[in-house]
TITIPA-157254 format. One record per residue (C-alpha): residue in three letters; x, y, z. Coordinates in steps of 0.5 Angstrom, whole numbers, padded with zeros to 4 digits, always signed. Layout:
N
ALAXYZ
...
This chain:
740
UNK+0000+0038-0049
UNK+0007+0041-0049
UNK+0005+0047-0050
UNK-0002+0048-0046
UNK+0003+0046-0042
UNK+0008+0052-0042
UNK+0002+0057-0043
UNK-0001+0054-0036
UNK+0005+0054-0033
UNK+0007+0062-0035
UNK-0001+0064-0033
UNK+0001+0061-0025
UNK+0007+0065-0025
UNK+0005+0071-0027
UNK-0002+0069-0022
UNK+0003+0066-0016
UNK-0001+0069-0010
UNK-0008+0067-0013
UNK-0006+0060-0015
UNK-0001+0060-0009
UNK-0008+0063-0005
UNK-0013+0056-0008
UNK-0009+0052-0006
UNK-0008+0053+0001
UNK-0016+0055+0002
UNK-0017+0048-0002
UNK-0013+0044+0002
UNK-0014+0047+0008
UNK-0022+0046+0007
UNK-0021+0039+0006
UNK-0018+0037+0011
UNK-0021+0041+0016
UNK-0027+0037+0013
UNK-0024+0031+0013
UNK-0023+0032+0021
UNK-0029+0035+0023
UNK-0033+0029+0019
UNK-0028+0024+0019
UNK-0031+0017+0015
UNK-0031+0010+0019
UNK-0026+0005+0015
UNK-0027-0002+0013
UNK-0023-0008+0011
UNK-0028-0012+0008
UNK-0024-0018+0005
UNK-0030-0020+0002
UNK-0031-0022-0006
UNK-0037-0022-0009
UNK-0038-0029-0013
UNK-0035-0032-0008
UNK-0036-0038-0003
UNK-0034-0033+0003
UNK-0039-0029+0000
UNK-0044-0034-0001
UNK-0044-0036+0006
UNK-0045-0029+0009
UNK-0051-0028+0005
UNK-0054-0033+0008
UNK-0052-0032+0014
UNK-0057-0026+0015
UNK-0062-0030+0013
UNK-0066-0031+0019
UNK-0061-0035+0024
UNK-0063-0029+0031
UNK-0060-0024+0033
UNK-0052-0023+0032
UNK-0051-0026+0026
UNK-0051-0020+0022
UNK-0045-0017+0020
UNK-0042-0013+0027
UNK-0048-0016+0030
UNK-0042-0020+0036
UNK-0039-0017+0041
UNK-0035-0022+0046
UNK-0031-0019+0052
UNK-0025-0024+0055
UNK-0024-0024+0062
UNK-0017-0027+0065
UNK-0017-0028+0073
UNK-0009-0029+0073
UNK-0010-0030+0081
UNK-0014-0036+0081
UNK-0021-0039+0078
UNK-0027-0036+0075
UNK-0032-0040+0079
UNK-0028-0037+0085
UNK-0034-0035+0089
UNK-0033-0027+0088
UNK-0031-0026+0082
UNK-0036-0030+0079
UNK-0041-0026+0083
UNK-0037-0019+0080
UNK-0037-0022+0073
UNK-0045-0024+0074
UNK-0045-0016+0075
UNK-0042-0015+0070
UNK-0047-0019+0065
UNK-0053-0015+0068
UNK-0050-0008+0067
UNK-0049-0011+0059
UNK-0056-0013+0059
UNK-0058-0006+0060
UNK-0054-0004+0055
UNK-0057-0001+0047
UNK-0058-0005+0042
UNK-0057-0012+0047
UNK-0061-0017+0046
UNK-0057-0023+0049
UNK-0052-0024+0054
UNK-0048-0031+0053
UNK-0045-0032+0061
UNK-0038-0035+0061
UNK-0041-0040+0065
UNK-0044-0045+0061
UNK-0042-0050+0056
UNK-0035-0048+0052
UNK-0036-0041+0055
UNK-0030-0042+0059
UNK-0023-0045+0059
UNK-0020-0051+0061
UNK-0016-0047+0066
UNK-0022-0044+0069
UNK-0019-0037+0069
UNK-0020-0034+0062
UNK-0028-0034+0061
UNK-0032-0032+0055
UNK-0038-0026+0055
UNK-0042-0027+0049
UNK-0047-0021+0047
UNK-0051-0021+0041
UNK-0054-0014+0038
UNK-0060-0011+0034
UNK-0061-0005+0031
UNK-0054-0002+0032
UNK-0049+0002+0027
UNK-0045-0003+0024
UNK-0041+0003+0022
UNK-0040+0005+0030
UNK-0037-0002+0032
UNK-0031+0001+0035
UNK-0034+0005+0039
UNK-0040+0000+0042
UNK-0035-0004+0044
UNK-0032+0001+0048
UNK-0038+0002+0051
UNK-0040-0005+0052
UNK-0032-0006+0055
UNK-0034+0000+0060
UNK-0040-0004+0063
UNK-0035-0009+0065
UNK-0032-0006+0071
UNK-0035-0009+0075
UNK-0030-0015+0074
UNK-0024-0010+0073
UNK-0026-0008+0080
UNK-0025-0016+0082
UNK-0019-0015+0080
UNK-0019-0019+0074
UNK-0018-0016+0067
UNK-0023-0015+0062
UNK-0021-0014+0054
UNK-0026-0014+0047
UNK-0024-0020+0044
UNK-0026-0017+0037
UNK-0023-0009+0039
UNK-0019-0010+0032
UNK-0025-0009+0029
UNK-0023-0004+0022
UNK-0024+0002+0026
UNK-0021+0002+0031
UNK-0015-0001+0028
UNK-0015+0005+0023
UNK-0007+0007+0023
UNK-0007+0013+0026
UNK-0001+0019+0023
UNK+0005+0018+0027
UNK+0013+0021+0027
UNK+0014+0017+0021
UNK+0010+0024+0016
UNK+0015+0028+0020
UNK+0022+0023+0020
UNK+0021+0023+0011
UNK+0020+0029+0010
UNK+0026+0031+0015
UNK+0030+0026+0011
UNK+0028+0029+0004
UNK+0029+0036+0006
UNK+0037+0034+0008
UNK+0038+0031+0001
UNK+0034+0037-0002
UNK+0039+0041+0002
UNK+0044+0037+0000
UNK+0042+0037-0008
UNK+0040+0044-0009
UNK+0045+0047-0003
UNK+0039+0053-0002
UNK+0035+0052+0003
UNK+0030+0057+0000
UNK+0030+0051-0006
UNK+0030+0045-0001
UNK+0024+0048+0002
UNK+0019+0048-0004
UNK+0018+0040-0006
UNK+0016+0039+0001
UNK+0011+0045+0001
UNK+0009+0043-0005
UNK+0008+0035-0003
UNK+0005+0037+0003
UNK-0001+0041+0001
UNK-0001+0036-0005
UNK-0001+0030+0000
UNK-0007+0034+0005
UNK-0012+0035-0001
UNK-0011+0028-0003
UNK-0013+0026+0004
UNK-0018+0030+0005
UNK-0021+0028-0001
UNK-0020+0020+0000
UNK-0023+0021+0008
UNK-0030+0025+0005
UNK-0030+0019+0000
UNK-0030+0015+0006
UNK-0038+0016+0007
UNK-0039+0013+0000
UNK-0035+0007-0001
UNK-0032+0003+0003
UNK-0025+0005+0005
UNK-0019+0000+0007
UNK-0016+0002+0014
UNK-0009+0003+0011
UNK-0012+0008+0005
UNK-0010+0014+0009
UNK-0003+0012+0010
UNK-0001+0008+0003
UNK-0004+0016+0000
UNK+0001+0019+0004
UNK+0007+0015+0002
UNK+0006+0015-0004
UNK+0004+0022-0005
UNK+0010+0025+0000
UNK+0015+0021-0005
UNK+0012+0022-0012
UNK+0010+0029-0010
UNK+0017+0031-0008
UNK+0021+0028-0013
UNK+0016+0031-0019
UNK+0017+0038-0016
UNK+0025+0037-0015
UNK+0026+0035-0023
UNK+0022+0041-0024
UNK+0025+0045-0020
UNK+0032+0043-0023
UNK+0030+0044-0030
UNK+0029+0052-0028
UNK+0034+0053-0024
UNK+0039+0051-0029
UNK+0035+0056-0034
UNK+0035+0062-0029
UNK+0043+0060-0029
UNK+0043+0061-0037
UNK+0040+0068-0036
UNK+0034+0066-0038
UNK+0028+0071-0035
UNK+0023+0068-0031
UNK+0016+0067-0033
UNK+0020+0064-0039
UNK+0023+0060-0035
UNK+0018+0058-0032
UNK+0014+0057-0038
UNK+0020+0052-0042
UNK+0020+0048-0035
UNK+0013+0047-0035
UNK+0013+0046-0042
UNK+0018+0040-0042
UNK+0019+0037-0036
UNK+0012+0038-0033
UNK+0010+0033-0039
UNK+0014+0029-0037
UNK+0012+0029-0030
UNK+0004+0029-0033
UNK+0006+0023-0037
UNK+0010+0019-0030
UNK+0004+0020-0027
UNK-0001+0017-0032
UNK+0004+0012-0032
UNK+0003+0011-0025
UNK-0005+0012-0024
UNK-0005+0007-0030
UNK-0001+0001-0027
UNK-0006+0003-0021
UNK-0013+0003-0024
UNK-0011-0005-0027
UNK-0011-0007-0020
UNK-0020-0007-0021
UNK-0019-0013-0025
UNK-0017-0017-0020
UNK-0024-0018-0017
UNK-0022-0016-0010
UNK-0025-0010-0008
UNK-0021-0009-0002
UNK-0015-0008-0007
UNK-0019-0004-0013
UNK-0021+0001-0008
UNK-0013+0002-0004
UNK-0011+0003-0012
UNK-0016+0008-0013
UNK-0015+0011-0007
UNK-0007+0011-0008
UNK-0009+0014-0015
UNK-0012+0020-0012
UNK-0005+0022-0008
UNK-0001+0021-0015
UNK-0007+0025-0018
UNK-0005+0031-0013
UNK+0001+0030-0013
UNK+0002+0032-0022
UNK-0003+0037-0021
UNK+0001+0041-0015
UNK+0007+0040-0019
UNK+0005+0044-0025
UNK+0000+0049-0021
UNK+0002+0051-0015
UNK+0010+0049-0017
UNK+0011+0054-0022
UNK+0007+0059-0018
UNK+0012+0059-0012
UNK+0017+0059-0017
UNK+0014+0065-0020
UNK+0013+0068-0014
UNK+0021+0067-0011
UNK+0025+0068-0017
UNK+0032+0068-0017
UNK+0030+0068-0009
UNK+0030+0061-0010
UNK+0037+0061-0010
UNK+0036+0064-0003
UNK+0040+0062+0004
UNK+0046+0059+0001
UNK+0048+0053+0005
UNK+0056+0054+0005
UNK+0060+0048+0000
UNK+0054+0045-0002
UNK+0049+0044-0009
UNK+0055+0047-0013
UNK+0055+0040-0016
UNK+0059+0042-0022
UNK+0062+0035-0022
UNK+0056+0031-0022
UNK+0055+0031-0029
UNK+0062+0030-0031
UNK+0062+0024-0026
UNK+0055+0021-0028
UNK+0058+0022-0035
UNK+0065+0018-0033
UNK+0061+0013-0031
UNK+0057+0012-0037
UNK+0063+0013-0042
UNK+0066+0006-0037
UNK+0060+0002-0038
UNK+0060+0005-0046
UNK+0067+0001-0047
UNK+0064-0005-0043
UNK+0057-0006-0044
UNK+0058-0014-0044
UNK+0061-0015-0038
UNK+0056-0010-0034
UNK+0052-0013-0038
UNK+0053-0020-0034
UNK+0055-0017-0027
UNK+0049-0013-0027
UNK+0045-0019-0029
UNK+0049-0023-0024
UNK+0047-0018-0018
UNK+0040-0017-0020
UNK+0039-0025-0020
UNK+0042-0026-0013
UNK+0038-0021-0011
UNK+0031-0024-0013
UNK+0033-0031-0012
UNK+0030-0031-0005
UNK+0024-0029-0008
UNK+0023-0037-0010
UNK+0021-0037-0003
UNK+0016-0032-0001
UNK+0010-0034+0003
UNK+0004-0032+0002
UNK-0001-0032+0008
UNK-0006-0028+0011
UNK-0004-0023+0018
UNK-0008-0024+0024
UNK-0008-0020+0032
UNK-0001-0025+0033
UNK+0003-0021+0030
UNK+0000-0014+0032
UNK+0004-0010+0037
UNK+0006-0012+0043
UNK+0002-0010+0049
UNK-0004-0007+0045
UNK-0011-0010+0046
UNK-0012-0014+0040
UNK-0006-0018+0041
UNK-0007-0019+0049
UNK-0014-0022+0047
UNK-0012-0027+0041
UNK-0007-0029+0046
UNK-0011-0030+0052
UNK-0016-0034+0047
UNK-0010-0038+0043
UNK-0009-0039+0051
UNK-0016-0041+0054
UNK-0019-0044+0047
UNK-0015-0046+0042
UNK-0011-0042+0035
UNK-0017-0043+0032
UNK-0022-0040+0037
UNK-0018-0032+0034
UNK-0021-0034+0026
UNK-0027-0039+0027
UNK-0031-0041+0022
UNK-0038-0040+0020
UNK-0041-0046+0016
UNK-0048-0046+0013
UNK-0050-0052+0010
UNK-0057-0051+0005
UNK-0061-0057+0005
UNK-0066-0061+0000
UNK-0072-0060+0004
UNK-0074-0056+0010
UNK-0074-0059+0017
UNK-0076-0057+0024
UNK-0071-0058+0028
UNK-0062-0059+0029
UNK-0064-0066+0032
UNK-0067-0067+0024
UNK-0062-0073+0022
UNK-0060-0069+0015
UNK-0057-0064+0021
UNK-0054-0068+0025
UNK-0051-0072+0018
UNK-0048-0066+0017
UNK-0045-0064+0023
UNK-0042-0071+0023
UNK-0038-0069+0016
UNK-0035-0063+0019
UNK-0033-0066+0025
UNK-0029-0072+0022
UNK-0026-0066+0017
UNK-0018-0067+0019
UNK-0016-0060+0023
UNK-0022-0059+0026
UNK-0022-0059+0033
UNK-0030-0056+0036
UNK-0036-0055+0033
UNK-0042-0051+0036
UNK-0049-0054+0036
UNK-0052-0053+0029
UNK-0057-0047+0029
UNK-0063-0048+0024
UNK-0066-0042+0021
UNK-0073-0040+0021
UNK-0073-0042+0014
UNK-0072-0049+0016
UNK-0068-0049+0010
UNK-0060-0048+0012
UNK-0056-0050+0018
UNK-0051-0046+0021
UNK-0045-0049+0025
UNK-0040-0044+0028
UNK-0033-0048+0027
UNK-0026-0048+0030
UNK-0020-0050+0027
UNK-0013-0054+0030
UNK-0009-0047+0027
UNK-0009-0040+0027
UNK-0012-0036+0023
UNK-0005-0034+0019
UNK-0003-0042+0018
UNK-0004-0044+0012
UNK-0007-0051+0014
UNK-0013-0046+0016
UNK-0014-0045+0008
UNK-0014-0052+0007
UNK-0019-0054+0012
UNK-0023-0049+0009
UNK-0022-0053+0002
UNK-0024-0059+0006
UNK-0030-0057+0009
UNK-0032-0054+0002
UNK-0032-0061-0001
UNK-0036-0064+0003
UNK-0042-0068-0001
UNK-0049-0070+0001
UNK-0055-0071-0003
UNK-0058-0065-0003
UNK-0053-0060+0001
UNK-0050-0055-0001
UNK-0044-0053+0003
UNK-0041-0046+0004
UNK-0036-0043+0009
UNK-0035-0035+0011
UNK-0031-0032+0016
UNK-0025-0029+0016
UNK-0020-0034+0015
UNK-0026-0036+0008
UNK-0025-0029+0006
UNK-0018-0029+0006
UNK-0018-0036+0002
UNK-0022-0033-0003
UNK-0018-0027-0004
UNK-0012-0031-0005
UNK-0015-0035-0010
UNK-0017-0030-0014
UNK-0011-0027-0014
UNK-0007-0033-0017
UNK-0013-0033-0022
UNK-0012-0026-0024
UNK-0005-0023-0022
UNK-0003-0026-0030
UNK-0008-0021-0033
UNK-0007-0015-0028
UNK+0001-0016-0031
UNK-0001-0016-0038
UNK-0005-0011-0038
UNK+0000-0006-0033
UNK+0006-0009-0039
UNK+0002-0008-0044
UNK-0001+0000-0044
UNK+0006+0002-0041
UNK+0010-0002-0046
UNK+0004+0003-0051
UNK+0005+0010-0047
UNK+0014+0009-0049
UNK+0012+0007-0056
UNK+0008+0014-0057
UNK+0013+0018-0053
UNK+0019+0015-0056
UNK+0016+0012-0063
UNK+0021+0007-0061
UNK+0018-0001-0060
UNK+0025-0004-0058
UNK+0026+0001-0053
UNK+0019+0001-0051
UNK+0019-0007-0050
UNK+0027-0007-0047
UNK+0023-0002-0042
UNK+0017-0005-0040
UNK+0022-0012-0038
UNK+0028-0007-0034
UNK+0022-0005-0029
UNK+0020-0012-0028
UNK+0027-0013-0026
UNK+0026-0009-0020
UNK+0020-0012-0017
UNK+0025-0019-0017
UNK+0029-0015-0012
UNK+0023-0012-0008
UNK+0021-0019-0008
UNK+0027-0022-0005
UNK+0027-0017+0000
UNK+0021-0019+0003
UNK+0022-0026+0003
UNK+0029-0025+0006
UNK+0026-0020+0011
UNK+0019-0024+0013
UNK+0019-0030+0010
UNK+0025-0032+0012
UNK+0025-0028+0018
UNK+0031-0025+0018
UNK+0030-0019+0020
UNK+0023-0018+0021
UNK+0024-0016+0029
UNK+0029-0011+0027
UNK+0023-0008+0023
UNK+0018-0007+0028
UNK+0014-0015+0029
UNK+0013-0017+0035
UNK+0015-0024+0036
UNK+0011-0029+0041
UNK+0012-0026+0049
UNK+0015-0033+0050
UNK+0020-0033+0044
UNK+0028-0033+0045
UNK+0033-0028+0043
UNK+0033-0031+0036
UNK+0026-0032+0035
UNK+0025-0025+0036
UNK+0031-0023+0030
UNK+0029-0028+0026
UNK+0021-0028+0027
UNK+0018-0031+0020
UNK+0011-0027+0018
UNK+0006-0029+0013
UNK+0006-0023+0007
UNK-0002-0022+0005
UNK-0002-0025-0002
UNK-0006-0018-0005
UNK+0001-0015-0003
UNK+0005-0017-0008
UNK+0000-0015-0014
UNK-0001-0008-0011
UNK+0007-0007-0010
UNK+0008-0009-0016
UNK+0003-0003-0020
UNK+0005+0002-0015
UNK+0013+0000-0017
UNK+0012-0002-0024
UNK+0009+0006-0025
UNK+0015+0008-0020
UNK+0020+0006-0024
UNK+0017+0008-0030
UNK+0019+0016-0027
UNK+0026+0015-0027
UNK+0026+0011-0034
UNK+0023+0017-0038
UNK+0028+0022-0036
UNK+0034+0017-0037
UNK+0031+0016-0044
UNK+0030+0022-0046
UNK+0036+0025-0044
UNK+0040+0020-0048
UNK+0036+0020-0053
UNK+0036+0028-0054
UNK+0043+0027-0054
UNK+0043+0021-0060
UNK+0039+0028-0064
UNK+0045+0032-0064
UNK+0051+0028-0066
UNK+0049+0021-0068
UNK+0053+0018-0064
UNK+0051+0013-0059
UNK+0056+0011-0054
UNK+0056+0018-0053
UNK+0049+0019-0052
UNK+0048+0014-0047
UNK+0054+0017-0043
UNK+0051+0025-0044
UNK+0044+0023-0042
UNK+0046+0018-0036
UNK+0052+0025-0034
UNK+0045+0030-0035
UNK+0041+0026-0031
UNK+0045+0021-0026
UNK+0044+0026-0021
UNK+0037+0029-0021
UNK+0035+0021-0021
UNK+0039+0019-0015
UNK+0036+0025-0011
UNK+0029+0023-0014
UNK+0031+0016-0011
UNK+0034+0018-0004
UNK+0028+0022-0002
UNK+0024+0016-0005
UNK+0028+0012-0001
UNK+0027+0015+0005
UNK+0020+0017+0005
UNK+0019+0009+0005
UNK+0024+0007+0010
UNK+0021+0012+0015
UNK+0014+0008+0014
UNK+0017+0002+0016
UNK+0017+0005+0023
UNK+0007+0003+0023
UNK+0005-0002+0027
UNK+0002-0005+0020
UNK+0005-0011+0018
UNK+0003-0009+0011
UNK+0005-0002+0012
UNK+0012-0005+0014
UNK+0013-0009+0007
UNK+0010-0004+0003
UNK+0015-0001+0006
UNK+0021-0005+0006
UNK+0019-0007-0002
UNK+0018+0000-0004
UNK+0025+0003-0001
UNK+0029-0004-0004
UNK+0027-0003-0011
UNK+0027+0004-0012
UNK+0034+0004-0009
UNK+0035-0002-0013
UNK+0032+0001-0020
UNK+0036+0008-0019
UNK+0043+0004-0018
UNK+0044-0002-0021
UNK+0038-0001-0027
UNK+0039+0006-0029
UNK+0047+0006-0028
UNK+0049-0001-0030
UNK+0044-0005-0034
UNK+0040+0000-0038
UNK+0045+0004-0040
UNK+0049-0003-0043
UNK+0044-0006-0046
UNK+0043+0001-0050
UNK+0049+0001-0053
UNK+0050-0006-0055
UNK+0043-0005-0059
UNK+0046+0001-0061
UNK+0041+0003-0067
UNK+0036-0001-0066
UNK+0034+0003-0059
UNK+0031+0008-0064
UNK+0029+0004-0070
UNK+0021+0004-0072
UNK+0018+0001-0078
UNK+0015+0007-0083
UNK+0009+0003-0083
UNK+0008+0004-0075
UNK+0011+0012-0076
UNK+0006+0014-0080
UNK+0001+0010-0075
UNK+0003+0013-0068
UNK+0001+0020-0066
UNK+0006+0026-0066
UNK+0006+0026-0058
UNK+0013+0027-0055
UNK+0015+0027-0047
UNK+0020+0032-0046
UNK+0023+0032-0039
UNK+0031+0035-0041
UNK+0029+0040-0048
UNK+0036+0042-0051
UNK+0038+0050-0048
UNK+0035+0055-0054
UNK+0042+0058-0054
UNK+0040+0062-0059
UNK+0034+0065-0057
UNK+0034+0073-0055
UNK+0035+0072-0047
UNK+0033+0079-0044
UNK+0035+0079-0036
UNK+0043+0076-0037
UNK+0044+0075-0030
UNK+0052+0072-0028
UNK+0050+0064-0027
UNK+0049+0062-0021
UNK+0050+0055-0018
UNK+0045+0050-0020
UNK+0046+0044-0016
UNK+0042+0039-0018
C-alpha cells in the first residue's frame, strides 16, 4: 500500500492543476446539485419488527382519511384576550375552517368547537385536518399552506400555530455561524502551529472542499433513502475535524522533509507514501467503527453512520489527492507569509521529550494519578439519563416550542406524544358499540398514567379498533415509555394489542439499543483490536489500545451526564429551559439525552481515538527499532509526536465546541461529548496513561508469538518513517522553521 501510495502521491504533485482543477469542479457540481435538488429529511424513529411498526402498519389499513403517515395537520388557536366561544372570534375562526375546507388534498376539517376540541380555559382551540392524496414528503410546506389559510383569525386578533410544524423537514438544521466559528478556530492554531499563513491556509482548504463533496453526496443520496434531519451537519462536524487533522499531519511530515533539503515531488511522494497510510489506515478505522452501528437494528442510527462515513471517506481521499497536489503546486511556498515569533517550534519536541522521559522514571505513579483522574471524570456517567427529546426543549420562541406549550397548557403533556392503539380482534364486528370494542377501551383506560382516550374507530375490515390515547406525561418523561409497556401487556381473549406513535417508537429504539449496544462494542473492539495487530504485529499493544479508547468514552460520557443529566450547565450550552423557570432552573435545567446518542458517540469516538493512538505507536515504536531501549522510545516517539497530536486535538476540540451553538439538542451532546473526550484522549491518555503503561510492559509491547508472525500479512502503517539521511538529496536549500 505504501508504495501505491507514494507513486499516487508524486503523480498529483507533478499534475497539481488538474487534481487541483477536479476537485473543485467535483465539489462544486455536487453541491450546486445538492442546492438546486435539495432532498426532503426523515427522522422516522421507526424499527422494522417492532411493535411501533406493527401498529403503524395497521393503521393504514382502512381506518379513513389522515391516518397515513402525514395524513394530520392540526393548527392551534389561542385568544390570549378572552374565549374562543366569544361571538367574533368563533365567527373569524369559523372562516377559517371554510378557507381550510377549500384547500387540496383536504378531506375533513375537525372545528375546535366540539367535544375535546377545546380547552377547559376556552381560550386554546384545536382544528384538526385530515388529508388524502397529498406528498408526504412535502408536509412542511403543506402545513405552511394550511397555516396561511387561518388568517382569518390571526386577523381577530388571536394567534394561529401548526401544532405539528416540527415535522422532519422543517426542523432540518440549517448551516450556521457554527461552520465559520470552526474553522476560524482551527485556522488560528494552524497558524499558531505552522507559524505560515500559507501552510495554515491549506487544511482548511482542503477539508472545506472535502466537506462540500461529502455533503453534496449525502443530500443527492436524500432521494433515495431516508435521511435524518441531523445528517448534513454530524457529516459537516466530523468531516471539518478529520478533514483538518489528516492534512495537518501530512502537512507536518513534508515540511520537515523540505527542511532537510529533500526535493519536492519527493517529499511529497515519501509524505504520502508514509504518513498518508496512516491517515488511509485512521480513516478506515473510523468508517469501520461507523458501518458496525447496521447492527444495531435501528435504521435511523444505521443511516447517520453511513452518512458520517461518506464525510470521512471525503475527508481521506482530499487528503491523499488534493493535498499533495497543493503541495505540489506551492512548493517551498508553503513556508510563504511568515507570521513573526511563531511555528519555529524548536523546543516542542525537546518539551514532549522532557515530558515522556518524567513519565518514563515514574510509570507507576502516573499510572495511579491518570487512572485516579480518568475515573472521577467518569464517575458521573453512573448517572447518565437516557430518555427521548421533544418540542419542550426546542428553542425558546420558535414554533414548535410555542405549540407544545400551548397544547401542554390547554390539553395536557401528553396531548404533545399521544398514543395510537390498534387492537386486533377475534373476529369481525360491525360497530365501536361491539362489546369486545368497548372491553378494550375499558382496559386502556384503567392502564395507570393514562389520562383520555378518544372514541374507538373501527376499520373497514371490522377486524381492528383504533383508540387515540393520551398519557399523564410528556412525551420526554420516561413514565410515558412505561404506560406504553403497560397498555402492551394488555390480555383479551383473542386480541392483540399494538401501540404506535412517537413516544412507542422511540420506546422500541431504546430497547432495541440496550439489546444490541453489546455487540455493536464487540464488534468496534474486536476488528479495531485486529487492524493494530496486522499494522503492528503486536497483540498486547493491540488489545492495550482497543481498552485505552474506551477509556476516553468514560470521560465523554461523564460529561454529558454532568452537563445534561445533572443539569449543570445545560443553559450554558444553549437549552431552553421552562419560560417560567427561575434563575437557577435556567442554569441547571436537566435534559434527557436520546438513548441511540451514546452508541453513535461511542463509534465516531472509538475510530477518532484510534487516529492519535497510530502516530504516538508508530512514533515509539520507530523509535525502539533503532537502539532497543524502551524508556527512550517512549520519551522520543511522545517528543516526535506531542506536538502534531495536541495541534490535531485543538482543531478537533474546536470544531466541536463550535457546534454546541445548533439549536439541536443532539447536536449540543454530540458536541459537547466529542469535544471532552478528544481533549481528554490527547492530554491525560496519550501524554500520561499510554506512555506509562508502555514502559511498565516494557517488551512485551512488541512481543508476538512466531506462530502468529508467520500467520499476519506484512502490512505496516507508517505515520513518521525515519529521515533516508543517506539517500543523495538533490535540491539542498538552507533548513527552514518547520513548525509543527
Amino acid at each position: 500500500m505504501a508504495l501505491w501510495l507514494g507513486r499516487l502521491g508524486g503523480w498529483c504533485a507533478r499534475h497539481g492543476k488538474i487534481v487541483l482543477a477536479l476537485w473543485v469542479i467535483a465539489a462544486a457540481a455536487l453541491m450546486g446539485a445538492n442546492l438546486a435538488f435539495s432532498s426532503p429529511t426523515s427522522n422516522d424513529a421507526s424499527i422494522p419488527g417492532t411493535d411501533a411498526q406493527r401498529a403503524h402498519d395497521l393503521m393504514k389499513e382502512g381506518f379513513g382519511p389522515g391516518y397515513a403517515q402525514g395524513g394530520t395537520v392540526q393548527l392551534l388557536v389561542y385568544s390570549a384576550d378572552g374565549p374562543l366561544t366569544e361571538e367574533k372570534r368563533q365567527q373569524a375562526v369559523e372562516r377559517s375552517i371554510a378557507g381550510l375546507r377549500t384547500m387540496p388534498h383536504v378531506v375533513q376539517v375537525d372545528t375546535p368547537f366540539r367535544r375535546g376540541g377545546i380547552a377547559s380555559n376556552l381560550q386554546i382551540g384545536l382544528i384538526t385536518i385530515r388529508m388524502e392524496g397529498h406528498d408526504p414528503d412535502k408536509l412542511a410546506e403543506t402545513t405552511r399552506a394550511l397555516s396561511k389559510a387561518a388568517d382569518p383569525a390571526r386577523a381577530a386578533g388571536m394567534e394561529v400555530v401548526p401544532a405539528d410544524s416540527s415535522t422532519p423537514a422543517d426542523k432540518e438544521i440549517k448551516t450556521g455561524p457554527s461552520e465559520i466559528i470552526g474553522v476560524v478556530c482551527a485556522l488560528l492554531v494552524l497558524v499558531f502551529a505552522f507559524g505560515t499563513l500559507v501552510a495554515a491556509m491549506i487544511p482548511i482548504f482542503a477539508a472545506l472542499v472535502s466537506v462540500a463533496s461529502g455533503l453534496g453526496v449525502i443530500g443527492l443520496l436524500g432521494w433515495v433513502v431516508d435521511m435524518p434531519k441531523q445528517a448534513g451537519i454530524m457529516a459537516t462536524m466530523i468531516g471539518l475535524g478529520v478533514g483538518i487533522d489528516y492534512a495537518l499531519f501530512l502537512l507536518s511530515r513534508h515540511r520537515r522533509l523540505l527542511a532537510q533539503g529533500v526535493p519536492v515531488v519527493e517529499s511529497v511522494r515519501r509524505t504520502v507514501s508514509s504518513s498518508g497510510g496512516a491517515v488511509v489506515f485512521a480513516g478506515g478505522t473510523v468508517i469501520i467503527a461507523l458501518s458496525a452501528l447496521m447492527l444495531a437494528g435501528f435504521p435511523l442510527l444505521a443511516t447517520l453512520g453511513w452518512v458520517t462515513g461518506i464525510s470521512v471517506v471525503a475527508a481521506v481521499l482530499t487528503s491523499i489527492t488534493l493535498v499533495p497536489a497543493m503541495l505540489g503546486l506551492l512548493g517551498h511556498r508553503v513556508n510563504a507569509l511568515k507570521v513573526p515569533f511563531l511555528g519555529r517550534g524548536g523546543s516542542s519536541g525537546t518539551g514532549w521529550a522532557g515530558l515522556g522521559s518524567w513519565v518514563a522514571r515514574r510509570p507507576w505513579g502516573t499510572l495511579a494519578a491518570s487512572v485516579a483522574v480518568l475515573g472521577a471524570l467518569a464517575a458521573p456517567a453512573l448517572g447518565l439519563k437516557l430518555g427521548s427529546l421533544d418540542e419542550g426543549y426546542g428553542a425558546q420562541g420558535s414554533e414548535s416550542r410555542r405549540a407544545y406549550e400551548l397544547m401542554a397548557t390547554g390539553f395536557g403533556p401528553g396531548s404533545n406524544g399521544p398514543l395510537i392503539v390498534i387492537a386486533q380482534l377475534p373476529s369481525q364486528v360491525e360497530s365501536a358499540k361491539d362489546p369486545i370494542v368497548e372491553e378494550v377501551a375499558r382496559e386502556v383506560k384503567a392502564v395507570d398514567g393514562v389520562a383520555h382516550v378518544a372514541a374507538p374507530k373501527v376499520n373497514a375490515s371490522g377486524r381492528a379498533v383504533l383508540l387515540q390515547t393520551v398519557t399523564e406525561y410528556a412525551p420526554s418523561d420516561s413514565r410515558a415509555a412505561g404506560v406504553v409497556r403497560d397498555i402492551r401487556a394488555i390480555a383479551l381473549p383473542g386480541v392483540d394489542v399494538h401501540v404506535g406513535g412517537k413516544v412507542a417508537g422511540l420506546t422500541d429504539a431504546g430497547d432495541r439499543m440496550a439489546e444490541r449496544t453489546p455487540l455493536v462494542i464487540g464488534v468496534v473492539v474486536l476488528l479495531s483490536a485486529l487492524l493494530l495487530l496486522l499494522a503492528f504485529r503486536a497483540p498486547v499493544v493491540a488489545v492495550k489500545s482497543a481498552v485505552m479508547n474506551l477509556v476516553s468514552l468514560g470521560a465523554a460520557f461523564g460529561a454529558l451526564a454532568l452537563v445534561f443529566s445533572f443539569g449543570l450547565g445545560s443553559g450554558l450550552v444553549g437549552m431552553d429551559p421552562p419560560a417560567n423557570a427561575s434563575y437557577l432552573q435556567t442554569i441547571f435545567f436537566s435534559v434527557p439525552v436520546e438513548s441511540y446518542v451514546p452508541l453513535l458517540l461511542f463509534a465516531v469516538l472509538f475510530g477518532l481515538s484510534m487516529d492519535y493512538e497510530v502516530f504516538l505507536l508508530t512514533a515509539v515504536r520507530q523509535a525502539h527499532a533503532r537502539h532497543g531501549d524502551n524508556a527512550r522510545a517512549v520519551a522520543e516517539g511522545l517528543g516526535s509526536t506531542g506536538r502534531v497530536i495536541t495541534s490535531a486535538a485543538l482543531i478537533m476540540v474546536a470544531v466541536f465546541v463550535a457546534f454546541i451553538a445548533y439549536p439541536d439538542a443532539m447536536v449540543k451532546t454530540f458536541g459537547v461529548g466529542l469535544a471532552v473526550a478528544i481533549a481528554v484522549d490527547a492530554t491525560i491518555i496519550r501524554g500520561f496513561l499510554v506512555p506509562a503503561t508502555m514502559v511498565i510492559l516494557g517488551r512485551w509491547n512488541w512481543w508476538c508469538p512466531r506462530w502468529l508472525d508467520r500467520l499476519l500479512p506484512n502490512l505496516s502503517v507508517e505515520g513518521h518513517e525515519e529521515e533516508e539521511e543517506d539517500e543523495p538529496v538533490a535540491e539542498r536549500r538552507e533548513p527552514v522553521g518547520a513548525g509543527v
